[in-house]
C-alpha positions as CSV (number, residue, x, y, z in Angstrom):
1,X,-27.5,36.4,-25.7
2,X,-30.5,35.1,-24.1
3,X,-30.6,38.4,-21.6
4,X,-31.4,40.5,-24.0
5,X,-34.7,41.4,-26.1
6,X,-34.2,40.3,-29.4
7,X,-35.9,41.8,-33.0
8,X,-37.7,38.5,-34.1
9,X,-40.1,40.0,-37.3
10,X,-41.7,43.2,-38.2
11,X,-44.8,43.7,-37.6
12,X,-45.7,44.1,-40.9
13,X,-45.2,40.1,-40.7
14,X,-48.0,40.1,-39.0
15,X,-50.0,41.8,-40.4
16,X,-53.5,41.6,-39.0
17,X,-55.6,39.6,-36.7
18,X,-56.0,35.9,-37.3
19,X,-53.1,36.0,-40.1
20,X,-51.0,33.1,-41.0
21,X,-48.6,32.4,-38.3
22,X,-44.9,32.8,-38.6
23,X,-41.9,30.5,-38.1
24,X,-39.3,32.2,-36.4
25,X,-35.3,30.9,-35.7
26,X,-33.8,32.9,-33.0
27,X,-30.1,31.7,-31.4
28,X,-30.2,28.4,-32.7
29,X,-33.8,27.5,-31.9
30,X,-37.5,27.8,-33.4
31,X,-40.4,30.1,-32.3
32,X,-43.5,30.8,-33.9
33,X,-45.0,33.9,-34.1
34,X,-48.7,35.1,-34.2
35,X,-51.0,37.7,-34.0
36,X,-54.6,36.6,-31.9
37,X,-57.8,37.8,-32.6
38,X,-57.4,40.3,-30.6
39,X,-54.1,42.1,-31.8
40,X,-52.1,40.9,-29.5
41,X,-48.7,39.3,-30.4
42,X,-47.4,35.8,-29.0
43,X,-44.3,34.1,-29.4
44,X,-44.2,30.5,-28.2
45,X,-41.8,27.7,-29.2
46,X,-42.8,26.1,-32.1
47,X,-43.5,22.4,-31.3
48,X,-46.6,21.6,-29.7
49,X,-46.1,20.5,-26.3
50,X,-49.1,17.9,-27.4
51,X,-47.2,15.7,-29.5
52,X,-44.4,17.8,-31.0
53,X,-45.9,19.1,-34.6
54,X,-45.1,22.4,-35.6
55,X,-47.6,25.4,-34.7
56,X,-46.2,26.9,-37.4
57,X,-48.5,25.1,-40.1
58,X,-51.6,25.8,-36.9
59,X,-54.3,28.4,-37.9
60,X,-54.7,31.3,-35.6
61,X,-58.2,31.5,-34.8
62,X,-60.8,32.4,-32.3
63,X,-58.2,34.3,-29.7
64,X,-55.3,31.7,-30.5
65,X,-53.1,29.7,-32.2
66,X,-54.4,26.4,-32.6
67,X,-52.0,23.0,-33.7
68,X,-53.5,21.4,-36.5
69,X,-52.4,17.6,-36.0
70,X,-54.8,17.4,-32.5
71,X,-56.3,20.8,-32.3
72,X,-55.0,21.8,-28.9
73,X,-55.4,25.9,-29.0
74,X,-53.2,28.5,-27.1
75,X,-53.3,31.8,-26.2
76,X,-50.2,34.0,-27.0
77,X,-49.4,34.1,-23.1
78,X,-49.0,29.8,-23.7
79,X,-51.9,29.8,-21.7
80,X,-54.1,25.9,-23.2
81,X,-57.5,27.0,-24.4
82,X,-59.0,24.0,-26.0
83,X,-58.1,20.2,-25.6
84,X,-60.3,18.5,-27.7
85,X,-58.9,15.0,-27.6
86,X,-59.2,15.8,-23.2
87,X,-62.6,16.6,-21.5
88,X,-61.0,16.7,-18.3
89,X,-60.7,21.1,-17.9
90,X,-58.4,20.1,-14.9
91,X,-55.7,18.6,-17.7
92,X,-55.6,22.2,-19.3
93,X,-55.4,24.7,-16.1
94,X,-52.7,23.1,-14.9
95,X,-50.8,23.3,-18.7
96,X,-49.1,25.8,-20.4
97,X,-47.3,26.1,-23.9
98,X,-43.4,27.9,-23.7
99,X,-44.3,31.1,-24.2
100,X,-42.1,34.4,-24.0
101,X,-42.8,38.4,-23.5
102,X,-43.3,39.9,-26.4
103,X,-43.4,43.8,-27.4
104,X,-44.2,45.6,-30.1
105,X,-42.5,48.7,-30.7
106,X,-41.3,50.9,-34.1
107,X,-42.9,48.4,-36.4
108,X,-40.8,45.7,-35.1
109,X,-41.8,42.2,-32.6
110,X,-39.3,42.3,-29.9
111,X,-39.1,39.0,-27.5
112,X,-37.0,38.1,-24.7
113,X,-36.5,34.2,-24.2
114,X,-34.2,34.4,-21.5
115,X,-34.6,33.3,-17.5
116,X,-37.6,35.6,-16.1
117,X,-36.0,36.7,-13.2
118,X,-33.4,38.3,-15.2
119,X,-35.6,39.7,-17.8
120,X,-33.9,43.1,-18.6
121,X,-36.2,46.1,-18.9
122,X,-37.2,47.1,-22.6
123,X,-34.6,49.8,-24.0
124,X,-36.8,52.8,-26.1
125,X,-34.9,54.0,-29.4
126,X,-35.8,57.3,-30.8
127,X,-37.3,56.1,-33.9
128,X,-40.1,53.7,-31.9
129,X,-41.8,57.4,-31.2
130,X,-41.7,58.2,-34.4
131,X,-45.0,58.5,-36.6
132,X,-44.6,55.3,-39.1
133,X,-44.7,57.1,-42.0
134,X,-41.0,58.2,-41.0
135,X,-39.6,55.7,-40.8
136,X,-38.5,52.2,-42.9
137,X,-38.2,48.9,-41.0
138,X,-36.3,46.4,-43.3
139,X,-35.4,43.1,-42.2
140,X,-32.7,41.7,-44.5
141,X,-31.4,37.8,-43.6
142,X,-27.8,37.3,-44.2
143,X,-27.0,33.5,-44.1
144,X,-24.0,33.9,-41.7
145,X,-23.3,33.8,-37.5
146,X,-24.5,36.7,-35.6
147,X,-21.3,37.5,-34.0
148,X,-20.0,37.7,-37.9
149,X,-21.7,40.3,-38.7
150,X,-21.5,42.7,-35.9
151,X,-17.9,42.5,-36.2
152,X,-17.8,43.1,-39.9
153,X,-20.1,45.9,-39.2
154,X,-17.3,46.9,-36.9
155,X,-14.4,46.6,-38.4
156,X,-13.9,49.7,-40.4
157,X,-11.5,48.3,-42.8
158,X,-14.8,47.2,-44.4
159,X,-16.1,50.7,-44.5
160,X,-14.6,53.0,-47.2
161,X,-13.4,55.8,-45.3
């Protein structure tokens, strides 16, 4: 499941610059989503690769995501911005938060978290060129195992035919 580009929160989520940041489970694991100052949307893995707090409770500020237990700041590439409790700018060029490819397409965040050498190219649906107000993006959670419910989608004893 990895291989493919996953739907991890519409973009309405996010909705502006410097928002909150969002926590984010996707196949068992947890991401956190942001929007930077600039627009741009990152996905990294939650924890702080710091000391392990969750980025989740950070502020995004100034062009990043900053955690809020030692203040280390990324970008949402993962690239480390700001080490306050580290002078040495060495220590943070040679650092970089988990951070995944991200696009944003039909009011949805799409990421990919699999192996970058097998990082399947983006597939377009019909209603990402659609103007927005055409469309609906809902995002519904149903406490159950992915695989459940695409095959009770499936099944068509479930549908009333």
């Amino acid at each position: 499941m990895r291989r493919f580009w996953h739907p991890v929160c519409t973009s309405a989520q996010l909705p502006e610059p410097d928002s909150a940041p969002l926590r984010v489970r996707l196949l068992g694991e947890d991401y956190v989503a942001f929007r930077d100052s600039h627009g741009q949307v990152g996905f990294l893995e939650e924890l702080c690769m710091h000391r392990g707090a969750s980025l989740a409770l950070g502020r995004v500020e100034e062009g990043g995501i900053r955690c809020l237990y030692h203040g280390w700041k990324f970008s949402a590439a993962g690239a480390v911005m700001e080490t306050p409790n580290h002078a040495d700018p060495k220590y943070t060029a040679r650092m970089k938060a988990p951070a995944f490819p991200v696009r944003e397409e039909g009011g949805i965040v799409w990421a990919y978290v699999g192996p970058k050498e097998l990082e399947p190219a983006f597939s377009r649906y019909a209603f990402m060129d659609t103007e927005p107000e055409h469309r609906v993006v809902l995002r519904v959670n149903v406490a159950c195992n992915y695989l459940q419910l695409v095959e009770g989608g499936e099944d068509s004893s479930h549908v009333g035919v």
